[in-house]
DOVEX-322788 format. One record per residue: residue number from 1; residue in one letter; y, x, z of N, C-alpha, C in turn. Coordinates in nm, 3 decimals. Layout:
<recs>
(NUM; 'A'; (Y; X; Z); (Y; X; Z); (Y; X; Z)),
...
</recs>
This chain:
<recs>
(1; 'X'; (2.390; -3.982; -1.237); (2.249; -3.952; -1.227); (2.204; -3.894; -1.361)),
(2; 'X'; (2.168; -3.771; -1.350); (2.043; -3.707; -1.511); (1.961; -3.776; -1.571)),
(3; 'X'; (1.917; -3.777; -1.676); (1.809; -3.795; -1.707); (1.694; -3.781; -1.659)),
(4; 'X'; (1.674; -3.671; -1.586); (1.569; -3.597; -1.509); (1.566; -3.689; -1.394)),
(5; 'X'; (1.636; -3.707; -1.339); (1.675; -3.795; -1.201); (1.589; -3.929; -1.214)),
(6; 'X'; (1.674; -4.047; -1.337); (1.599; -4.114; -1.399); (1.517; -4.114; -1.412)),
(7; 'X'; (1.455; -4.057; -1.501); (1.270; -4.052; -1.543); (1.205; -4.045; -1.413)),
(8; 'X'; (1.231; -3.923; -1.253); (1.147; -3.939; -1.192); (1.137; -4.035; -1.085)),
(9; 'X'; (1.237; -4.133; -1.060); (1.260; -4.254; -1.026); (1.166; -4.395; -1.087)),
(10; 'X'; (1.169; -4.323; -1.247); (1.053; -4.440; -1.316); (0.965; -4.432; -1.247)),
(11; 'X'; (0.909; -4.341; -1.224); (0.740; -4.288; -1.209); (0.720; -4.347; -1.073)),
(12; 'X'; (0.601; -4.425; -1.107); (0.499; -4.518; -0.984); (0.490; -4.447; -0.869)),
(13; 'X'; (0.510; -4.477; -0.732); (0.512; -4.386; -0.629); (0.377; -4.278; -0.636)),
(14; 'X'; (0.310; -4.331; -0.671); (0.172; -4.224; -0.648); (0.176; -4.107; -0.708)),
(15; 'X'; (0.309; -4.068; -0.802); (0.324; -3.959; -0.879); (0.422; -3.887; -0.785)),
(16; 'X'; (0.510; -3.999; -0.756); (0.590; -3.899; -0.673); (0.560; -3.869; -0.545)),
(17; 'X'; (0.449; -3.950; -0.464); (0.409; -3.883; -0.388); (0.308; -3.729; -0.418)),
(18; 'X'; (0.254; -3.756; -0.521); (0.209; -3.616; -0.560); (0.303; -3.508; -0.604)),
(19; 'X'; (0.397; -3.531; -0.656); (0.493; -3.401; -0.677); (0.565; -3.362; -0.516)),
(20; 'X'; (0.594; -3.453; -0.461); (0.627; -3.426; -0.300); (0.571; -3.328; -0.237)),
(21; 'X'; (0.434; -3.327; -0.283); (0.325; -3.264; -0.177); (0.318; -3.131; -0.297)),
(22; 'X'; (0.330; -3.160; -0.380); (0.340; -2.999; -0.492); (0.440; -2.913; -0.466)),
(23; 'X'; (0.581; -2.984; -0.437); (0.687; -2.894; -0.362); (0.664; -2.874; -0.221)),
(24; 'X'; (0.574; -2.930; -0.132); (0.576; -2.868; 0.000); (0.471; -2.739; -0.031)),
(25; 'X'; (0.398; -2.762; -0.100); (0.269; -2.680; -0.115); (0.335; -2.570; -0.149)),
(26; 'X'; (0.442; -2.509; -0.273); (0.509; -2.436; -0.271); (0.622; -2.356; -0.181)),
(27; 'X'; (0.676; -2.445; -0.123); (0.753; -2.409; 0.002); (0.639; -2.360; 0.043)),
(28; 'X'; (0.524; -2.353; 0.146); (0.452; -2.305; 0.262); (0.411; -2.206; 0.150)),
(29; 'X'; (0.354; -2.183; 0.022); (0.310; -2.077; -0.034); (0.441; -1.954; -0.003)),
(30; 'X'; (0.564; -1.945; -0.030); (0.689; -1.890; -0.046); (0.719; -1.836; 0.128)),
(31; 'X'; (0.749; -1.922; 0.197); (0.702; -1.903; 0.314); (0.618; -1.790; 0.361)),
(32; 'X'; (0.477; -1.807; 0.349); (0.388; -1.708; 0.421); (0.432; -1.580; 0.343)),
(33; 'X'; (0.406; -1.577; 0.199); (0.485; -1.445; 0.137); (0.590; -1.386; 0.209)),
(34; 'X'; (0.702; -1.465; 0.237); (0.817; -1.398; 0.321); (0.736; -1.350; 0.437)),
(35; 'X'; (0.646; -1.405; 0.536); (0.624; -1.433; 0.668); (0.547; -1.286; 0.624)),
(36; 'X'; (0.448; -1.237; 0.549); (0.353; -1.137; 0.507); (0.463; -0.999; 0.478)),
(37; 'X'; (0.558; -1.005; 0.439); (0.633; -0.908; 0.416); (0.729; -0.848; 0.527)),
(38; 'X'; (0.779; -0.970; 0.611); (0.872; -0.941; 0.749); (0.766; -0.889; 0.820)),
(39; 'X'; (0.625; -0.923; 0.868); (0.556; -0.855; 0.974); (0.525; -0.715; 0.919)),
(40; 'X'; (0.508; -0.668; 0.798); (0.504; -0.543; 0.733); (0.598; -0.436; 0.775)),
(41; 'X'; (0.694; -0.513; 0.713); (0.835; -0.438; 0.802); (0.839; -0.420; 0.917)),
(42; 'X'; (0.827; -0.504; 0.987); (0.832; -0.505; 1.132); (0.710; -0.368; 1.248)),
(43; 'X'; (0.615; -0.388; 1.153); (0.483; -0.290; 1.103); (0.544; -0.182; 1.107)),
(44; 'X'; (0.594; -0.131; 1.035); (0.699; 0.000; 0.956); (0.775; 0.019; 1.074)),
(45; 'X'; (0.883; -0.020; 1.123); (0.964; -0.002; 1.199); (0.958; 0.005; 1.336)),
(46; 'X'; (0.800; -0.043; 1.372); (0.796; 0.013; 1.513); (0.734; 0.145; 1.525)),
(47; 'X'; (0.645; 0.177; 1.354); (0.599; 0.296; 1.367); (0.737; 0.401; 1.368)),
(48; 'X'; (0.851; 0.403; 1.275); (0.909; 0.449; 1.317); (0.978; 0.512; 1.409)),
(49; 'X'; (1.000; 0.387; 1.526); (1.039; 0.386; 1.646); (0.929; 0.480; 1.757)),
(50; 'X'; (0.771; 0.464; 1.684); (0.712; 0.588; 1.761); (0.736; 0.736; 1.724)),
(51; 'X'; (0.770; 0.716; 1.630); (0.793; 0.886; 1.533); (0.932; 0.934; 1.613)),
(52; 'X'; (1.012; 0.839; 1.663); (1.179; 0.913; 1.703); (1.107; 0.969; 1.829)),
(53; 'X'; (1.027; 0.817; 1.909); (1.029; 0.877; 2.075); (0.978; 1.050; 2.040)),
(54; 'X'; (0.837; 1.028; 1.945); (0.788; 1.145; 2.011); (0.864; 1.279; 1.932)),
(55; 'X'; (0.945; 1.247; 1.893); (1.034; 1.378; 1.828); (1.130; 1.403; 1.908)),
(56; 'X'; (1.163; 1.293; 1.984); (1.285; 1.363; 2.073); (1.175; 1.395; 2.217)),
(57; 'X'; (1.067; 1.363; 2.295); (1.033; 1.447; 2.373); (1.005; 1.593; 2.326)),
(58; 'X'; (0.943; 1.632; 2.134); (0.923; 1.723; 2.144); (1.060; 1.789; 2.131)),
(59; 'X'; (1.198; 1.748; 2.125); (1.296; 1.836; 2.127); (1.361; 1.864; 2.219)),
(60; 'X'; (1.346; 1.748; 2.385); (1.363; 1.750; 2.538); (1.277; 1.896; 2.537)),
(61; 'X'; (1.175; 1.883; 2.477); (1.087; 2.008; 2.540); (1.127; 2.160; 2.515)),
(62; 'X'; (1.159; 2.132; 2.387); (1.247; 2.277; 2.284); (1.348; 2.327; 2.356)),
(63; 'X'; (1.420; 2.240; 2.454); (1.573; 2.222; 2.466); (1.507; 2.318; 2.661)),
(64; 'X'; (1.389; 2.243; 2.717); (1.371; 2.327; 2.853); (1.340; 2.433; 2.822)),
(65; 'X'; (1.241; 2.500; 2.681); (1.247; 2.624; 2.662); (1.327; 2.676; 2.646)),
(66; 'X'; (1.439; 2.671; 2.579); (1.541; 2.764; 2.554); (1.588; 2.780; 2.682)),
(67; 'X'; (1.635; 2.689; 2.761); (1.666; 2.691; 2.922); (1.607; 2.788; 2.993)),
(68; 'X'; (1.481; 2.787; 2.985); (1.386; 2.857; 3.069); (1.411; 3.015; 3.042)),
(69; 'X'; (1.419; 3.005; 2.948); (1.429; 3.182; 2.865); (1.579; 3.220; 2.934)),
(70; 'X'; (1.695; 3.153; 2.943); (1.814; 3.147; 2.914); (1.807; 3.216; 3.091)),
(71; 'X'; (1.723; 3.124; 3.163); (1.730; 3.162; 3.345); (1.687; 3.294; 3.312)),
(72; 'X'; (1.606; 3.326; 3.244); (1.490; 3.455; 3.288); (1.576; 3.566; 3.256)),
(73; 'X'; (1.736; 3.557; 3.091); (1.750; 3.624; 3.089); (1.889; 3.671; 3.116)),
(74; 'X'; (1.914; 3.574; 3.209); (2.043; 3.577; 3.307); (1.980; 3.695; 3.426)),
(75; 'X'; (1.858; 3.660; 3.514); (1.809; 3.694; 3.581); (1.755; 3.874; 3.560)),
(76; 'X'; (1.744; 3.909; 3.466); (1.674; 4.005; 3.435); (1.585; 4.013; 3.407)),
(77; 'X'; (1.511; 3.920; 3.342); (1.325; 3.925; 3.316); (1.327; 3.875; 3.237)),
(78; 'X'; (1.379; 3.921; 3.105); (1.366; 3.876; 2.970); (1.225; 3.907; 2.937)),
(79; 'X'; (1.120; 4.036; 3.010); (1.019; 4.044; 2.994); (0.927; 3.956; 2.995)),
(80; 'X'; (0.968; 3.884; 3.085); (0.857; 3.740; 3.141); (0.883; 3.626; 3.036)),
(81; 'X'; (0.927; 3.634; 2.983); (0.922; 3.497; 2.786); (0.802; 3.534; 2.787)),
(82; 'X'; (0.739; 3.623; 2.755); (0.589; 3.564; 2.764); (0.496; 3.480; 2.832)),
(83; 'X'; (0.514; 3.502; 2.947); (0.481; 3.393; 3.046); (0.475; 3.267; 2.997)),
(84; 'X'; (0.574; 3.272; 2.975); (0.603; 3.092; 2.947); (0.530; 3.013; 2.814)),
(85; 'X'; (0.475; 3.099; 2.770); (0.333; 2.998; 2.652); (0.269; 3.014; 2.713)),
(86; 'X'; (0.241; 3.015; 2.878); (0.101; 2.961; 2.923); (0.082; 2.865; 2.968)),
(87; 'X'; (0.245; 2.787; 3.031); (0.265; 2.730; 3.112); (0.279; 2.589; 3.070)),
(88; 'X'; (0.280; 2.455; 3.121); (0.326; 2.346; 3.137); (0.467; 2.287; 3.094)),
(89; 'X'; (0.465; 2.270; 2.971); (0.649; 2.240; 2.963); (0.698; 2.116; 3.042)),
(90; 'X'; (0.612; 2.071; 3.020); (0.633; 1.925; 3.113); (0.681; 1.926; 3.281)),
(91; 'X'; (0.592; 2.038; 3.313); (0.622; 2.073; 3.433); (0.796; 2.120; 3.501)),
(92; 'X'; (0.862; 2.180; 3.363); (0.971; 2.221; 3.342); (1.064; 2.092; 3.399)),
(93; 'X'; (1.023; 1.998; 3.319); (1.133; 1.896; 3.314); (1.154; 1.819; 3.434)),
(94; 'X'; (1.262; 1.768; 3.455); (1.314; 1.710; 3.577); (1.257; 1.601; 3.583)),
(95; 'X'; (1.258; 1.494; 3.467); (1.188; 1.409; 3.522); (1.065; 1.393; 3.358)),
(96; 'X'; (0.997; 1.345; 3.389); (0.903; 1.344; 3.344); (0.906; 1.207; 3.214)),
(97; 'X'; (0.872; 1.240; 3.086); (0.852; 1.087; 3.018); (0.791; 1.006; 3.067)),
(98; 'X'; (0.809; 0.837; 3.028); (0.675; 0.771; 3.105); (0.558; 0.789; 2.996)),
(99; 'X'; (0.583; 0.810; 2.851); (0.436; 0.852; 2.786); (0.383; 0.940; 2.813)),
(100; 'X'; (0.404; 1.079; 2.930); (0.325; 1.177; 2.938); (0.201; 1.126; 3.072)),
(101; 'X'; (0.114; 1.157; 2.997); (-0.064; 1.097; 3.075); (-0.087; 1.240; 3.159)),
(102; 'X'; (0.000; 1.372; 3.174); (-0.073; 1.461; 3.282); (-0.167; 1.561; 3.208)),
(103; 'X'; (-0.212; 1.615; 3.300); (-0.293; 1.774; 3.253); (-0.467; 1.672; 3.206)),
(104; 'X'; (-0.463; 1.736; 3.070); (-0.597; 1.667; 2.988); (-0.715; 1.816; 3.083)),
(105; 'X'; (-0.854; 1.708; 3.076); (-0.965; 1.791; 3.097); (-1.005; 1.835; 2.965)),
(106; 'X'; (-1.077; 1.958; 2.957); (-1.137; 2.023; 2.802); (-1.111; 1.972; 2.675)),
(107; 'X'; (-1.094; 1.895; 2.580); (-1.082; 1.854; 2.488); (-1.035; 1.693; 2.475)),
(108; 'X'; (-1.029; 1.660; 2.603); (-0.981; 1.489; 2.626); (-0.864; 1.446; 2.553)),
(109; 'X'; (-0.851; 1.345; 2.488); (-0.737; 1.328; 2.449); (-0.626; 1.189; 2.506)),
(110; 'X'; (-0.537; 1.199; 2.494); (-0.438; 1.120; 2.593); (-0.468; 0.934; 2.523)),
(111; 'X'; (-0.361; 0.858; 2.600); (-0.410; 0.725; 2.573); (-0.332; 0.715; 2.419)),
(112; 'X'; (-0.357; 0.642; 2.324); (-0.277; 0.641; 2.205); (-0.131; 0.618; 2.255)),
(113; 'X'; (-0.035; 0.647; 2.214); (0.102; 0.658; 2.211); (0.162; 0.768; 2.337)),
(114; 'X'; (0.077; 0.833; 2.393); (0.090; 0.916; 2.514); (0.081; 1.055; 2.453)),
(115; 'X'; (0.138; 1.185; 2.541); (0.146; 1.280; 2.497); (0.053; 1.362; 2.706)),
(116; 'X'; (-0.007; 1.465; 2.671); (-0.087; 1.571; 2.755); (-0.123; 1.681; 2.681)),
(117; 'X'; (-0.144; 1.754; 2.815); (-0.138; 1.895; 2.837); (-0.237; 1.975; 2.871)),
(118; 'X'; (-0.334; 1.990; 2.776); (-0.484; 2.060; 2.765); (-0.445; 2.281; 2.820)),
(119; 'X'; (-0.458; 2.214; 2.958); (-0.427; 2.383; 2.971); (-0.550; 2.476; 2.963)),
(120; 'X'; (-0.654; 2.436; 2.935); (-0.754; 2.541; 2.895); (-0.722; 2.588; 2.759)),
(121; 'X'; (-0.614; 2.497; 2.683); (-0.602; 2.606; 2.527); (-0.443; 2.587; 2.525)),
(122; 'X'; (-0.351; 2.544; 2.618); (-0.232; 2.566; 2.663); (-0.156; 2.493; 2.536)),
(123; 'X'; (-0.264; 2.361; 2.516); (-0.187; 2.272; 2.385); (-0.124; 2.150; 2.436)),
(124; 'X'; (-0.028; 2.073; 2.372); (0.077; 2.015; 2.361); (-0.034; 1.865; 2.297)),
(125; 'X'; (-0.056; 1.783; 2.315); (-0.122; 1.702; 2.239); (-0.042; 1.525; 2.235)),
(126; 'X'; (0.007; 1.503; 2.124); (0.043; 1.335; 2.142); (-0.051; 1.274; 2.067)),
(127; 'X'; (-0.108; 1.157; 2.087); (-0.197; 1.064; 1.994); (-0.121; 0.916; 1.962)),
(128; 'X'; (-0.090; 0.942; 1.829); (-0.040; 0.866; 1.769); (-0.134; 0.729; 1.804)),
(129; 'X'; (-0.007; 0.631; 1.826); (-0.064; 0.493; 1.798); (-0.040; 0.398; 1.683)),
(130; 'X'; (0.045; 0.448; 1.614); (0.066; 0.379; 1.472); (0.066; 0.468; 1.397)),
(131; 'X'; (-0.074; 0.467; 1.344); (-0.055; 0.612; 1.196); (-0.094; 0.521; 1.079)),
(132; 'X'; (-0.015; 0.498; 1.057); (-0.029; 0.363; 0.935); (0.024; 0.509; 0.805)),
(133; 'X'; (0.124; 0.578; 0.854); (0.231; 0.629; 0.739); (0.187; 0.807; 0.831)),
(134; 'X'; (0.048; 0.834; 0.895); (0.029; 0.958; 0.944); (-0.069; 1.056; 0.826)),
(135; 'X'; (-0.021; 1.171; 0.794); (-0.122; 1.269; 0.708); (-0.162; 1.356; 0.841)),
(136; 'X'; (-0.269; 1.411; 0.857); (-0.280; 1.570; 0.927); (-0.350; 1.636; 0.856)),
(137; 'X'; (-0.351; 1.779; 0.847); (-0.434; 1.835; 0.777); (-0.637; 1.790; 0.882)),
(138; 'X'; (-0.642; 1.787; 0.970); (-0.765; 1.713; 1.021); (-0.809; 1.572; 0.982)),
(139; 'X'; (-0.691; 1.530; 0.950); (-0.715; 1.395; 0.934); (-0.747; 1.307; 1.050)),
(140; 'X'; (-0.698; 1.358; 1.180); (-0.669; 1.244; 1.260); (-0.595; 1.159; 1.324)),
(141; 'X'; (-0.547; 1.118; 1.436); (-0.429; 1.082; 1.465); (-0.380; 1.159; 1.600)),
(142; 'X'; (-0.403; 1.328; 1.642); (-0.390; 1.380; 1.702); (-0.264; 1.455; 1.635)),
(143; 'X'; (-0.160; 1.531; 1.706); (-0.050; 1.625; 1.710); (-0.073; 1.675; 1.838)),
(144; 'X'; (-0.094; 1.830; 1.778); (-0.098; 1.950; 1.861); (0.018; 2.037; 1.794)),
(145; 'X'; (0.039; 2.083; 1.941); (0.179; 2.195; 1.987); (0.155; 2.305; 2.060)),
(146; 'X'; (0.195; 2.393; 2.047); (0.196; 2.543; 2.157); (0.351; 2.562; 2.124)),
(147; 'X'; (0.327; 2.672; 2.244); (0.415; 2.763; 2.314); (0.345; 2.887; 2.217)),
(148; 'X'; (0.411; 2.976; 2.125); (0.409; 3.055; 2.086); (0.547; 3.206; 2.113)),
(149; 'X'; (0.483; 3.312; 2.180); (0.533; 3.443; 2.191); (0.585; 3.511; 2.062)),
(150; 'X'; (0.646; 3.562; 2.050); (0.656; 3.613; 1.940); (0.674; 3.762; 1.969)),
(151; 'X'; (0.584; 3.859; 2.022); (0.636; 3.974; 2.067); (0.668; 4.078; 1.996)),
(152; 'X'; (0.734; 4.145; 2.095); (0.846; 4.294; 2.035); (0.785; 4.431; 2.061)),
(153; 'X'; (0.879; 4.499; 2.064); (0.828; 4.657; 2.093); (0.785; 4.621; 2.252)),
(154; 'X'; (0.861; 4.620; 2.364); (0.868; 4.621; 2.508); (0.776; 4.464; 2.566)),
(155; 'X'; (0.866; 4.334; 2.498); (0.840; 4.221; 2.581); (0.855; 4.096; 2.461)),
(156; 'X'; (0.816; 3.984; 2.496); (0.818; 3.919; 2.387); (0.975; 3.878; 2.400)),
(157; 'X'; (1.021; 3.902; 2.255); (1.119; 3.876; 2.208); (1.175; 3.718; 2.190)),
(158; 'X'; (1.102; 3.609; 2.157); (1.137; 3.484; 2.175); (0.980; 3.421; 2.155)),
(159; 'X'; (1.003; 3.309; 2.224); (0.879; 3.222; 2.248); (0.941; 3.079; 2.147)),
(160; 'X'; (0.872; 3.008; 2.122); (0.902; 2.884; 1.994); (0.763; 2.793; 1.998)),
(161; 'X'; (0.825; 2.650; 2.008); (0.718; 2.574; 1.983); (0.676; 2.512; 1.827)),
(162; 'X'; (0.544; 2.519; 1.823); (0.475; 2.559; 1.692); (0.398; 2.444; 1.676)),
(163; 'X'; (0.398; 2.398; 1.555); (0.283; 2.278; 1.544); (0.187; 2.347; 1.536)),
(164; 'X'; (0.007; 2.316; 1.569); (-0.112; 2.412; 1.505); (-0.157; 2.366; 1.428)),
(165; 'X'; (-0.152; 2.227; 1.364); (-0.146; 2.205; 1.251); (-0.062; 2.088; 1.172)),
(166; 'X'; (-0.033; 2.117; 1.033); (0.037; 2.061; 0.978); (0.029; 1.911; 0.977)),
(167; 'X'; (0.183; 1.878; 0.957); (0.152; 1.699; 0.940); (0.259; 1.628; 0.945)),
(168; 'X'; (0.210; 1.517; 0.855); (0.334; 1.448; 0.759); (0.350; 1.299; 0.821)),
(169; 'X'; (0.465; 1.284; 0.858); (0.413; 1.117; 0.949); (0.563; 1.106; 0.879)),
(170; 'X'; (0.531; 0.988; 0.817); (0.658; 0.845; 0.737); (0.757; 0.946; 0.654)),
(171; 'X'; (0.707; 1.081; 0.568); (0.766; 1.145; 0.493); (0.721; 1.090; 0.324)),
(172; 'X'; (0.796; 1.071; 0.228); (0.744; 1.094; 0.108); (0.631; 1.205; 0.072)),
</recs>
């Protein structure tokens, strides 16, 4: 047995019941700190987990354009790539995400974590539900997309989907 051991063995219970309760008090302080930092993380990482979904629908979507172009110019109507920034990409796809909410009315925007399709300005719209780590140049928690033409002498030469405005989600 220490010295240390000793001495706190001397001491009248009422001391050591007070140091008892000074080390639990510390434990539960140490505790919530951990407990405050894991839900942070946890915070972080599901936003993440929204940043992949909606990057890989917007690259499902990239992936039916090129498709689409690819039919038209098997077919002979490489002319008609234009066409296709007017249209519905969603409509393209076989099956449908379950975050896509459908064709938006005038300026409506989808449910947070859902992505729609404002065809009066033929935009692409997802509304972020965790923008904890979101910049836009608007400053909201909207991402807008088009179908952009890129035309040639004759017909448009390639069509490409375009952010319309810039934005930084969980980048340095």
């Amino acid at each position: 047995m220490t010295a240390l051991q000793r001495r706190f063995r001397s001491l009248p219970a009422r001391y050591q019941r007070g140091y008892l309760l000074l080390r639990l008090g510390m434990a539960a302080i140490i505790l919530a700190i951990l407990a405050v930092i894991l839900l942070e993380r946890l915070h972080y990482y599901q936003e993440v987990a929204e940043k992949l979904r909606m990057e890989t629908v917007l690259r499902s979507l990239d992936t039916t354009l090129k498709l689409r172009m690819g039919e038209l110019a098997i077919a002979n109507k490489a002319y008609r790539w234009g066409d296709l920034a007017g249209q519905n990409p969603f409509d393209w796809l076989q099956q449908k995400p379950p975050d896509y909410c459908g064709a938006l009315a005038g300026d409506d925007t989808p449910a947070p974590g859902c992505w729609g399709y404002r065809g009066n300005s033929g935009e692409l719209v997802y509304r972020v539900n965790l923008d904890g780590h979101l910049r836009t140049e608007g400053g909201g928690d909207l991402l807008r997309f088009r179908l952009e033409a890129a035309a040639g002498e004759d017909a448009a030469v390639s069509v490409k989907m375009v952010p319309i405005e810039r934005y930084r989600w969980l980048e340095p």
